[in-house]
BALUMTI-491049 format. One line per field, with one value per residue (C-alpha): x, y, z; residue number from 0; residue in three letters. Coordinates in nm, 2 decimals, padded with zeros to 4 digits. Layout:
// BALUMTI-491049
east	X, ...
north	Y, ...
up	Z, ...
num	NUM, ...
residu	ALA, ...
// end
This chain:
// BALUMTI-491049
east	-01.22, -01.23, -01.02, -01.30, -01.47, -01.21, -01.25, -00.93, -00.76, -00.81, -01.09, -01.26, -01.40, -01.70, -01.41, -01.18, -01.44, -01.45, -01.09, -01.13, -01.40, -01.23, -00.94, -00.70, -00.65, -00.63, -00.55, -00.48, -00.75, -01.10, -01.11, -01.24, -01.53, -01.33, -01.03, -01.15, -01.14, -01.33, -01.03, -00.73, -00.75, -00.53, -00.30, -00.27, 00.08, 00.16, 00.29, 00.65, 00.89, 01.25, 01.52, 01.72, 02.10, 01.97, 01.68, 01.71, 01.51, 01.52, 01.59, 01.46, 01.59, 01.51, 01.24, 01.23, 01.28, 01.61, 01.72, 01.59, 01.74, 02.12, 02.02, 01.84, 01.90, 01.67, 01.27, 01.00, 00.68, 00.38, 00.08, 00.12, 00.24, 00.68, 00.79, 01.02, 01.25, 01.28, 01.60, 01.59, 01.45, 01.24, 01.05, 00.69, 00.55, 00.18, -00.14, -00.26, -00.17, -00.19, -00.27, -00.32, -00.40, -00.24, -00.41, -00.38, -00.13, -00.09, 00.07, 00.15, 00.16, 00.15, -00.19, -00.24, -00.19, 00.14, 00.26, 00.14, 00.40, 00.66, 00.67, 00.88, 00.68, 00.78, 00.60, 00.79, 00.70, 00.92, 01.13, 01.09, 01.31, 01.18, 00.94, 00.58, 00.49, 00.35, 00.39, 00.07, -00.01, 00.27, 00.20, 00.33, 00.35, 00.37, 00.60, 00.64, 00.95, 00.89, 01.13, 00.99, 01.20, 01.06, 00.88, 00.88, 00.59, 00.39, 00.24, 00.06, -00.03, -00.32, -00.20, -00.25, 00.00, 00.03, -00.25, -00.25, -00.46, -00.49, -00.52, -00.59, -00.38, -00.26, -00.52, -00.27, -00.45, -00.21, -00.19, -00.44, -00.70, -00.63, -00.73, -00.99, -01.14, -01.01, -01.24, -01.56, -01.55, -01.28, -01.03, -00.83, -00.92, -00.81, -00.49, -00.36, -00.32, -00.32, -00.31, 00.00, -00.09, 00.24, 00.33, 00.00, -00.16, 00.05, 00.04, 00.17, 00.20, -00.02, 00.21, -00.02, -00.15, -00.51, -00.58, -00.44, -00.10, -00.05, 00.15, 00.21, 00.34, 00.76, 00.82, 00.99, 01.31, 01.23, 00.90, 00.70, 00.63, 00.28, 00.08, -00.07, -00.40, -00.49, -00.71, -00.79, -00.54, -00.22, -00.18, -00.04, 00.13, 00.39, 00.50, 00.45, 00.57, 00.36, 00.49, 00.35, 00.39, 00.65, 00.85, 00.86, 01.15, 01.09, 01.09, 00.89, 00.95, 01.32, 01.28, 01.59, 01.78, 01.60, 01.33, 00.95, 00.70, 00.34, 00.20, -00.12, -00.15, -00.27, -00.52, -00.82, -00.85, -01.16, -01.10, -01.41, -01.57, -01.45, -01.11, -00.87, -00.54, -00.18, 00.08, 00.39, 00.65, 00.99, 01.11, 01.43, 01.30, 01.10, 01.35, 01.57, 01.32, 00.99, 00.65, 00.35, 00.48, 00.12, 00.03, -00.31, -00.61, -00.95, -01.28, -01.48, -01.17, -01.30, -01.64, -01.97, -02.25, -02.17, -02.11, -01.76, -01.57, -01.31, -01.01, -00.72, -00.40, -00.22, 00.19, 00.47, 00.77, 01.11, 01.41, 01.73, 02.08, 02.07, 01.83, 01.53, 01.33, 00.97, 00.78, 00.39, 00.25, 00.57, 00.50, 00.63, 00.44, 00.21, -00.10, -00.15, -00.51, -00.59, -00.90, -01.16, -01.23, -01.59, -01.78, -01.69, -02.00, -01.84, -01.70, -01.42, -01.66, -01.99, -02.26, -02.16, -01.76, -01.55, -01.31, -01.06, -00.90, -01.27, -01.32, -00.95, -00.74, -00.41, -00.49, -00.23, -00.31, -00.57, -00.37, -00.38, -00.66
north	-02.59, -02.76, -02.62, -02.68, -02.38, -02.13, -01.98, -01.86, -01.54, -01.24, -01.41, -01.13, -00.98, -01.27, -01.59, -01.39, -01.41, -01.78, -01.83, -01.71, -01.94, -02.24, -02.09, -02.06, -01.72, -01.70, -01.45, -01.44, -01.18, -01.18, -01.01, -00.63, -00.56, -00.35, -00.48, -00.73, -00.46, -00.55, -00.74, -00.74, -00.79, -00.56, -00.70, -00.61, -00.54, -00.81, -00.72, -00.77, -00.58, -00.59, -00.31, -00.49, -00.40, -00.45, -00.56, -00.94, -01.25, -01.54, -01.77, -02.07, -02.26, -02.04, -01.91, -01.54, -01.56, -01.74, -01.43, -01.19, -01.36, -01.30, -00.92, -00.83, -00.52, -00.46, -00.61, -00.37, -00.44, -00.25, -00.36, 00.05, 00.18, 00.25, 00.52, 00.39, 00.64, 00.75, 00.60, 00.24, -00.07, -00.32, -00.59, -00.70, -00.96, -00.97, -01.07, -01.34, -01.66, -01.80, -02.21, -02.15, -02.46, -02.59, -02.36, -02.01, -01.77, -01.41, -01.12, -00.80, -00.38, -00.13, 00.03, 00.39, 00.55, 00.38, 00.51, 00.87, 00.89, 00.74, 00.42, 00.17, -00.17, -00.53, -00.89, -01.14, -01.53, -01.79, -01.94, -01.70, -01.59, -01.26, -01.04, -00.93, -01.30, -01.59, -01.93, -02.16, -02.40, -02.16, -02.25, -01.99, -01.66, -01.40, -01.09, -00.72, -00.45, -00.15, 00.14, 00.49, 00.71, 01.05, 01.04, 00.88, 00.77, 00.60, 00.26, 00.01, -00.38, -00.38, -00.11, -00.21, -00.06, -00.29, -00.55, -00.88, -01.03, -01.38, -01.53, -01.85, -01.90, -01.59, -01.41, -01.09, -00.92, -00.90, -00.61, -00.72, -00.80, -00.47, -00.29, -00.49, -00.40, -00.01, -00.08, -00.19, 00.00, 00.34, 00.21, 00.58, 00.86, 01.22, 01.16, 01.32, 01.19, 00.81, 00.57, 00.33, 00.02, -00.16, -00.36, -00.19, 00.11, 00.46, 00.75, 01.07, 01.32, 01.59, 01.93, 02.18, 02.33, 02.34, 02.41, 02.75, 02.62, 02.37, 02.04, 01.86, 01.84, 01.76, 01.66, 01.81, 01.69, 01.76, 01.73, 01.62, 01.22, 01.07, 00.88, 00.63, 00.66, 00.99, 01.07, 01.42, 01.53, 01.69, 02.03, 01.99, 02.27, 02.16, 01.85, 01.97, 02.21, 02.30, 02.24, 02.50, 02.60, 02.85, 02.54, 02.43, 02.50, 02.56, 02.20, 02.05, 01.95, 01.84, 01.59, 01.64, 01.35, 01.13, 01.39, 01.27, 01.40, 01.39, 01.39, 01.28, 01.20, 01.33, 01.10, 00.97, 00.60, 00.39, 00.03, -00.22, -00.40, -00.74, -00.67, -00.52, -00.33, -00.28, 00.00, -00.09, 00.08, 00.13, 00.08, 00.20, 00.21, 00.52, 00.71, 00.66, 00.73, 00.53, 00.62, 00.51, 00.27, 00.12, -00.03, -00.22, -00.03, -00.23, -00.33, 00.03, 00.26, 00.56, 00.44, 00.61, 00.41, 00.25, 00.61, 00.74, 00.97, 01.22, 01.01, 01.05, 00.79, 01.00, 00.90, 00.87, 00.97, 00.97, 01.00, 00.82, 00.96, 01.21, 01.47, 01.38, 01.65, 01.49, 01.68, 01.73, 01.41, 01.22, 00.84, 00.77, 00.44, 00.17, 00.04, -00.35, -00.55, -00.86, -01.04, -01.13, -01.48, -01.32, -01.00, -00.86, -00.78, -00.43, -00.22, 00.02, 00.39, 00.18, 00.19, 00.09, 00.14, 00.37, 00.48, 00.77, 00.85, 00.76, 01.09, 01.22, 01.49, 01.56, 01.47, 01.35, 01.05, 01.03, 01.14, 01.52, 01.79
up	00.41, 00.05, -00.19, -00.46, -00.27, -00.39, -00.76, -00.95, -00.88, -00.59, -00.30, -00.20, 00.14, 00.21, 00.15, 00.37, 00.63, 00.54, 00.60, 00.97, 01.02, 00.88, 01.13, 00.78, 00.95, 01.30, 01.56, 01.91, 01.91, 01.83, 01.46, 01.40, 01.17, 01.00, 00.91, 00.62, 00.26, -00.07, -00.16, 00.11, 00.51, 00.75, 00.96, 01.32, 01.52, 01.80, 02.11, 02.08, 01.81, 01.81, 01.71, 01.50, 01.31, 00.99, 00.75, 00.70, 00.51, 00.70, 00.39, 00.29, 00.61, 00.88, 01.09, 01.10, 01.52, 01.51, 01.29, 01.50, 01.79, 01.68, 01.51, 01.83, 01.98, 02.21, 02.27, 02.25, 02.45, 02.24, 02.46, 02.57, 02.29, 02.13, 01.98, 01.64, 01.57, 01.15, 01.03, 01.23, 01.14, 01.39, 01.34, 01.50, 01.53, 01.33, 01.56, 01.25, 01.17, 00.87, 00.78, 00.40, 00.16, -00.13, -00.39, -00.18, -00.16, -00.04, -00.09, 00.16, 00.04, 00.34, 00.38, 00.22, 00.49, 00.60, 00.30, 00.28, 00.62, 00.45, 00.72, 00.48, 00.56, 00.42, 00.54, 00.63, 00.68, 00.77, 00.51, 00.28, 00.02, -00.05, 00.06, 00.11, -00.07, 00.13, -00.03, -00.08, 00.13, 00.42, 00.82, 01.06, 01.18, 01.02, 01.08, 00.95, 00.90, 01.01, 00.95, 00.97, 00.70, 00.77, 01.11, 01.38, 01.46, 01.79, 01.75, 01.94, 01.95, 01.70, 01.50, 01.15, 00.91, 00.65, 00.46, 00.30, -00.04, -00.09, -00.46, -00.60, -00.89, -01.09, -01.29, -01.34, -01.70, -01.98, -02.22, -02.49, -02.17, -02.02, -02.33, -02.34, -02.05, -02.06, -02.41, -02.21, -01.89, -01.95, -01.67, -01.66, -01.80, -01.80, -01.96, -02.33, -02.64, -02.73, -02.37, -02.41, -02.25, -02.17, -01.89, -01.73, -01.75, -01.73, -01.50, -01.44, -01.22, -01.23, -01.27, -01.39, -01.01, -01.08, -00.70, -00.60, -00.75, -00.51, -00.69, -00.40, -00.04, 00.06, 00.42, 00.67, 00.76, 01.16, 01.31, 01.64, 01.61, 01.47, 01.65, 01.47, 01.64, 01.61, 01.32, 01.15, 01.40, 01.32, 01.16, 00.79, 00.80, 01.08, 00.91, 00.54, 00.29, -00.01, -00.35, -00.61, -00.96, -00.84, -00.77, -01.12, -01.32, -01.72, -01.79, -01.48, -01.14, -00.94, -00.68, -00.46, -00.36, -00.09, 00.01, 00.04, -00.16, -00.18, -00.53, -00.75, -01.06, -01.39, -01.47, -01.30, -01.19, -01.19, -01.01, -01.13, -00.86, -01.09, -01.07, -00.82, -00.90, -00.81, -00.86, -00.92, -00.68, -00.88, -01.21, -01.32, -01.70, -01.60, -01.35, -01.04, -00.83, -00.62, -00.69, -00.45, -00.16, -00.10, -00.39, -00.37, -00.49, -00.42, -00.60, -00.66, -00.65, -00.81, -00.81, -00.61, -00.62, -00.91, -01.11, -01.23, -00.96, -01.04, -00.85, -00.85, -00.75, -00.46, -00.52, -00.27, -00.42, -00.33, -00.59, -00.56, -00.52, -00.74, -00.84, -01.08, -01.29, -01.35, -01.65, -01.73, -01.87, -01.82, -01.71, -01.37, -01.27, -01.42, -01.28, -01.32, -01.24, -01.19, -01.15, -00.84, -00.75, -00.64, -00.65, -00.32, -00.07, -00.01, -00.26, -00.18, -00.10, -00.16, 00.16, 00.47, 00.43, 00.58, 00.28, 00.35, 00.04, -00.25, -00.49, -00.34, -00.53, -00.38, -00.01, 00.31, 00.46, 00.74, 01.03, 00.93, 00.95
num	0, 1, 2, 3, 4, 5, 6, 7, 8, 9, 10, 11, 12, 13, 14, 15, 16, 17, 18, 19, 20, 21, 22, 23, 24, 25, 26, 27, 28, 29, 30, 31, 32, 33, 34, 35, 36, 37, 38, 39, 40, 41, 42, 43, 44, 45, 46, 47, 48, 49, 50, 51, 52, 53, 54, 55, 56, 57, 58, 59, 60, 61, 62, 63, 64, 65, 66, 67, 68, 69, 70, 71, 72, 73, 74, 75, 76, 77, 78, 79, 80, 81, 82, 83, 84, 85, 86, 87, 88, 89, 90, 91, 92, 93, 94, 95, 96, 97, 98, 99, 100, 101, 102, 103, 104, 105, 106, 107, 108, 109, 110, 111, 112, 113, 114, 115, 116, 117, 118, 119, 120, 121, 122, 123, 124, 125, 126, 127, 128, 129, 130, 131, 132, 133, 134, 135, 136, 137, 138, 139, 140, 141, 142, 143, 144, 145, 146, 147, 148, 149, 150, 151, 152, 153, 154, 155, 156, 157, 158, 159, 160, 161, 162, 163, 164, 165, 166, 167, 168, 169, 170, 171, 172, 173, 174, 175, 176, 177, 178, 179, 180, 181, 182, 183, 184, 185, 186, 187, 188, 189, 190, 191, 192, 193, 194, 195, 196, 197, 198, 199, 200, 201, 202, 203, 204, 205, 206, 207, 208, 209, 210, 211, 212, 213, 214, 215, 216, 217, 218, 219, 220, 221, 222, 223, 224, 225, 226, 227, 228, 229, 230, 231, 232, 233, 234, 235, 236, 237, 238, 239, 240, 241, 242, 243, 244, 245, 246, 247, 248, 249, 250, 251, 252, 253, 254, 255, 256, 257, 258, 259, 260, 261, 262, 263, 264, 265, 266, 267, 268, 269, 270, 271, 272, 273, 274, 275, 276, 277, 278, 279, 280, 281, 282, 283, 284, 285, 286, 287, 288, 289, 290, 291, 292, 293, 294, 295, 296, 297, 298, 299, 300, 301, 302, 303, 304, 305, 306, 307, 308, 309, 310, 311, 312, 313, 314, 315, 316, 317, 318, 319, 320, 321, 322, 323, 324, 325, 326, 327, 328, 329, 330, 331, 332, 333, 334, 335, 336, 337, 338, 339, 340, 341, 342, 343, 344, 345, 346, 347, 348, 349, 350, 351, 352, 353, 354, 355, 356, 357, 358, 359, 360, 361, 362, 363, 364, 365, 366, 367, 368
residu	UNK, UNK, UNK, UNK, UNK, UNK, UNK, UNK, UNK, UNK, UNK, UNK, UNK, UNK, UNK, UNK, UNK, UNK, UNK, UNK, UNK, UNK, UNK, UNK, UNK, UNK, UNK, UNK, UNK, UNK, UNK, UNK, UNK, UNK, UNK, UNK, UNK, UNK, UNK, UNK, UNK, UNK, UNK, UNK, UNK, UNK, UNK, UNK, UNK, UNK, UNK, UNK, UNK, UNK, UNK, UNK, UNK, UNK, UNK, UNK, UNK, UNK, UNK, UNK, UNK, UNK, UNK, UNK, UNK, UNK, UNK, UNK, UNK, UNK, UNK, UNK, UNK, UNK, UNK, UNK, UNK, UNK, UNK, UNK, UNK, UNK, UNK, UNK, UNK, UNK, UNK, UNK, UNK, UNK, UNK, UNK, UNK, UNK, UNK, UNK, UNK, UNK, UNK, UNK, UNK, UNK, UNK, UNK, UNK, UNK, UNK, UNK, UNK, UNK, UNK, UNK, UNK, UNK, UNK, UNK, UNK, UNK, UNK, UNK, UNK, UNK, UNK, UNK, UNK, UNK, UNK, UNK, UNK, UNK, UNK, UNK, UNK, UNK, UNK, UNK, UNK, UNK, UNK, UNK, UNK, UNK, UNK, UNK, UNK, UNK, UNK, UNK, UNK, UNK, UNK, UNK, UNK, UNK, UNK, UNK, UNK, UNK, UNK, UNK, UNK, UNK, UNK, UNK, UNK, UNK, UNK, UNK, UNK, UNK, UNK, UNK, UNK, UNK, UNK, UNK, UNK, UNK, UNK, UNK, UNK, UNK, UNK, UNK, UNK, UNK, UNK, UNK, UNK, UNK, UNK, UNK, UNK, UNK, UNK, UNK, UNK, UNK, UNK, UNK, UNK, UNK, UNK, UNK, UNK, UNK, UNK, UNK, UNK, UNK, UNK, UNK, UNK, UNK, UNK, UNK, UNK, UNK, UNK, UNK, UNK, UNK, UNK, UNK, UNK, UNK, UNK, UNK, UNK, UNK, UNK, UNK, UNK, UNK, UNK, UNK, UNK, UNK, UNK, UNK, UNK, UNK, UNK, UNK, UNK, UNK, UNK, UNK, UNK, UNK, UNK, UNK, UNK, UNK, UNK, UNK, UNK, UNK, UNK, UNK, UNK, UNK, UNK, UNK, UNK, UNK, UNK, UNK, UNK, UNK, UNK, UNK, UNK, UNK, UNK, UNK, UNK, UNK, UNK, UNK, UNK, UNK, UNK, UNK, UNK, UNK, UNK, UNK, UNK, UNK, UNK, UNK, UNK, UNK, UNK, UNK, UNK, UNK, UNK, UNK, UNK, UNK, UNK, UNK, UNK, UNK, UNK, UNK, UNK, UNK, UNK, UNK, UNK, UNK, UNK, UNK, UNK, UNK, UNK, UNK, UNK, UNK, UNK, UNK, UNK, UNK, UNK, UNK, UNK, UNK, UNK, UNK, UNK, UNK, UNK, UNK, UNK, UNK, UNK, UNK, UNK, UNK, UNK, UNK, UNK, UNK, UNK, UNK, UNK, UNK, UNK, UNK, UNK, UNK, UNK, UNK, UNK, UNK, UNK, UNK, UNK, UNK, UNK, UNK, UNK
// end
C-alpha cells in the first residue's frame, strides 16, 4: 500500500481494514467483524504464554523471544484456556503481525474492560525500548504482558484484552487547539467554576453519591477467578464492595494503600467523531496514585446519534504506598485528543456497534450482572 494513501494523524476504522488487505496486519487467523473500533483494533491472544520471573523490555538489540527464553518459567498452552494467577506476570504471544511502513506507527492501552478487572497489560514489540509504542516502519510479532493484580482470571487464545491505534504523524492538540475545540463543540461539561485547560482537559472524581450514596466500588482482596468469556455473568456483589458517602471522611475520600477502586468522574465527556482521546494514567503532579489504566476513548464517546449523552469517564484507581485522601472537584487526571486521519465509518455507540460502557455512570466492566 502507498503511503500517499495515509492522511496525518489517528487512521480510523475503514484504513484499518485497509491495512489487513494490504496484509500490513496480518494474523494467523481470519480477522473478527468485531474487533476493528472507530479508531483502534483489538488484539487477539496467541496460543503460547509464558510465566516469567519478572517484567522485561527486550531492548533495542533483542527480540522479545530470546528474553523470554532465559526468564521462562514455564510454557502455557491457551488453545483450552489458563488460568493466570493475580500477582504473576506472563507473557503471550499476540495473534497479529504487524509490517507497518515508513510513515505509520502504533500505540497499545488495554481495553476498558481489561482495566475495570485491574489485569495490568503492556505491548511489547521487538527491539523496543519501552512500551505499548511500535516504531514506524516495525516488522514482527507482537507480544503482551499480562499480570492480573486483583483477580485471577481465565483466558483463552483469541482473548482480546488489550488494543492498538495506528497514527500517521502526531496530531496530539495543544492547549490553545483544545480550547478551541472545547469553544466550538463543549468537549466536557458538568464540571464547576472556570475549566483549566493544561496539559489536557481535567477530571475529577465524582464524590457527592447522587445514586443511593454509592461513590464507587473497592475490590475484594479474595474472590473466585473471572473468566474472560463470560459476559453479564458474575454477581457484583461477590467480587465488590460498595463505596458510599458513609465512607467519606469530612474532607473527601482515602484510597488505602494498593487497593482497587472503581470510580467515575465528575464531569461528563463528549469524544467528537473528528478526534479521538486519551487519558493519561499517572502523574505524580496530581497525587501518588493511578487513575484509569485503559486509556483510549474513541470517535463518538458520549455521543447518541449524534446528540450529547450524559457520560461519564469510569476511573481505575489505585493509590501508591501510602494513603491518599481525594476531595470533591479535586483533579485527578487529564484527558488529551488528538486528531483522526478520517471520519471513521462507525462511531463509538452509533448504529450497528456493540458499545458496553456509551451513556455509563458508575458501571463494572462487562463481565458482571
Amino acid at each position: 500500500m502507498s503511503d500517499k494513501l495515509f492522511k496525518t494523524g489517528i487512521l480510523s476504522d475503514t484504513v484499518i481494514a485497509e491495512l489487513f488487505n494490504a496484509k500490513i496486519i496480518n494474523a494467523s487467523e481470519k480477522l473478527k467483524n468485531d474487533q476493528i473500533q472507530p479508531a483502534s483494533l483489538d488484539l487477539r491472544l496467541g496460543r503460547k504464554a509464558w510465566r516469567v520471573r519478572s517484567s522485561f523490555l527486550p531492548g533495542s538489540k533483542n527480540k522479545v523471544k530470546n528474553k523470554i527464553s532465559r526468564l521462562s518459567m514455564h510454557e502455557i498452552d491457551l488453545s483450552k484456556g489458563a488460568v493466570l494467577e493475580k500477582g504473576c506476570v506472563y507473557i503471550a504471544e499476540i495473534m497479529e503481525k504487524l509490517d507497518l511502513p515508513k510513515n505509520i506507527s502504533a500505540s497499545a492501552n488495554p481495553k476498558s474492560s481489561t482495566g475495570r478487572l485491574d489485569i495490568f497489560t503492556r505491548l511489547i514489540a521487538d527491539n523496543a525500548t519501552e512500551f505499548e509504542f511500535v516504531k514506524s516502519g516495525y516488522k514482527g510479532p507482537l507480544y503482551i504482558e499480562i499480570s492480573p493484580r486483583t483477580f485471577s482470571v481465565l483466558v483463552h487464545e483469541g482473548s482480546r484484552l488489550n488494543q492498538i491505534r495506528f497514527r500517521s504523524g502526531n496530531y496530539l492538540l495543544n492547549d490553545e487547539e483544545i480550547k478551541e475545540l472545547h469553544k466550538n463543540i463543549s468537549l466536557i461539561f458538568g464540571y464547576d467554576g472556570s475549566l483549566d485547560i493544561k496539559d489536557g482537559i481535567p477530571l475529577s472524581i465524582d464524590l457527592s453519591g447522587m445514586t443511593e450514596g454509592l461513590i464507587g466500588y473497592r475490590a475484594r482482596k479474595h474472590t473466585d477467578l473471572i473468566d474472560i468469556q463470560n459476559i453479564k455473568y458474575y454477581k457484583k456483589e461477590a467480587f465488590w464492595e460498595k463505596v458510599t458517602t458513609n465512607d467519606l471522611t469530612s474532607d473527601g475520600l482515602v484510597l488505602n494503600p494498593d487497593e482497587f477502586y472503581i470510580l467515575a468522574s465528575k464531569e461528563f465527556v463528549v469524544i467528537p467523531e473528528t478526534h479521538a482521546a486519551e487519558m493519561r494514567a499517572y502523574d505524580t503532579r496530581v497525587g501518588e496514585f493511578r487513575a484509569h489504566y485503559a486509556g483510549f476513548f474513541d470517535p463518538g464517546f458520549g455521543l447518541v446519534e449524534g446528540k450529547v449523552s450524559n457520560t461519564r469517564a469510569v476511573l481505575e484507581v489505585r493509590s501508591h504506598d501510602v494513603p491518599f485522601l481525594i476531595e470533591q472537584g479535586q483533579t485527578v487526571c487529564r484527558l488529551i485528543y488528538e486528531r483522526m486521519s478520517s471520519l471513521p465509518k462507525k462511531v463509538y455507540g452509533g448504529k450497528g456497534s456493540k458499545s458496553n460502557y456509551q451513556s455509563q455512570g458508575l458501571k463494572l466492566s462487562k463481565h458482571f450482572e
